[in-house]
N, C-alpha and C positions, 0 to 999 in steps of 0.2 A: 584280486586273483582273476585269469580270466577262465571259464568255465571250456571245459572239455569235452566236446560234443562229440557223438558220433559222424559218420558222414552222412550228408545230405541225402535227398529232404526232408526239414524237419520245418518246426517254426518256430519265431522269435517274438515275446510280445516287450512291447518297448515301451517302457513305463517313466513321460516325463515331466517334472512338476516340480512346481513354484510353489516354497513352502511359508507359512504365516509364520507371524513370529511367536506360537503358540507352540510348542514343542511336548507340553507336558505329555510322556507315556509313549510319544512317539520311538524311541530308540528301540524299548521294549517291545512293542505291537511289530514294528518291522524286523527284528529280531526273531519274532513267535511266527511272521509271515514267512521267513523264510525256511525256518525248522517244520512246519508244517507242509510248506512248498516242495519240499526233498524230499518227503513223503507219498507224495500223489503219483498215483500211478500215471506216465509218459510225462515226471519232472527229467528233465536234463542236465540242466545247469542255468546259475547265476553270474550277471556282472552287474556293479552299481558302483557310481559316480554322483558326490551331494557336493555342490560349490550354490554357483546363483540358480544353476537349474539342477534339479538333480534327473538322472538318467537312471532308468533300473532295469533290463533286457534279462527274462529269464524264455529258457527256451526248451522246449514241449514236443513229445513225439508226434502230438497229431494235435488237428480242431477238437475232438473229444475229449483230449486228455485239456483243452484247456478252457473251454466249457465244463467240466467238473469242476474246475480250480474253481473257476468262478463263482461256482454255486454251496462250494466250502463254506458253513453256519460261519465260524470266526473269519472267513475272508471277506464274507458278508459285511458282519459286525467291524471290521477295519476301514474297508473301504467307505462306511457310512461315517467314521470318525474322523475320517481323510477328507469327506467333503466338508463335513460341519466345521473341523477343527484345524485340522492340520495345513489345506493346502489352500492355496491364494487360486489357483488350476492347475489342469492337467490335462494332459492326453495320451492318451492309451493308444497303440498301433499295434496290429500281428500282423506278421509278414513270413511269408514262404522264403525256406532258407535254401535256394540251389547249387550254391556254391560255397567253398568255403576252403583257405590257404591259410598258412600261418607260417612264422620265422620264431625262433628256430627249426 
């Protein structure tokens, strides 16, 4: 699905990673991240893409609103099973969204 933002500017953090072949609790824990996600005050929307890399772009009213994400106790606790377990790497970008079109 792709997520329906307001108009610009907003931001987008781009979340993208190589995952091990350890998968145990992953489905759930990403699951639980993103019911928790749509919760946080300046969540906006999700898109996520998982082949050889996966791709995750959730996008945020402001820097504040995703600096709290960040410091979420269970976003916490994920991200730390993401680096032990889960991913081969990753990287994380946030980017200022200025524009923004779409078809239909």
């Amino acid at each position: 699905m792709i997520a329906r933002t307001p108009p610009p500017p907003y931001y987008a953090v781009i979340f993208s990673t190589r995952r091990t072949e350890t998968l145990d609790g992953y489905a759930e824990t990403a699951d639980r991240m993103v019911q928790l996600a749509q919760n946080q005050p300046g969540f906006l929307g999700i898109e996520s893409a998982h082949e050889t890399v996966g791709i995750t772009v959730s996008y945020w009213k402001d820097l504040e609103s995703i600096r709290l994400w960040k410091q979420h106790a269970e976003h916490t606790a994920a991200r730390e099973m993401g680096r032990s377990t889960w991913y081969r790497e990753y990287t994380l970008r946030i980017a200022r969204v200025e524009k923004e079109y779409s078809f239909p």
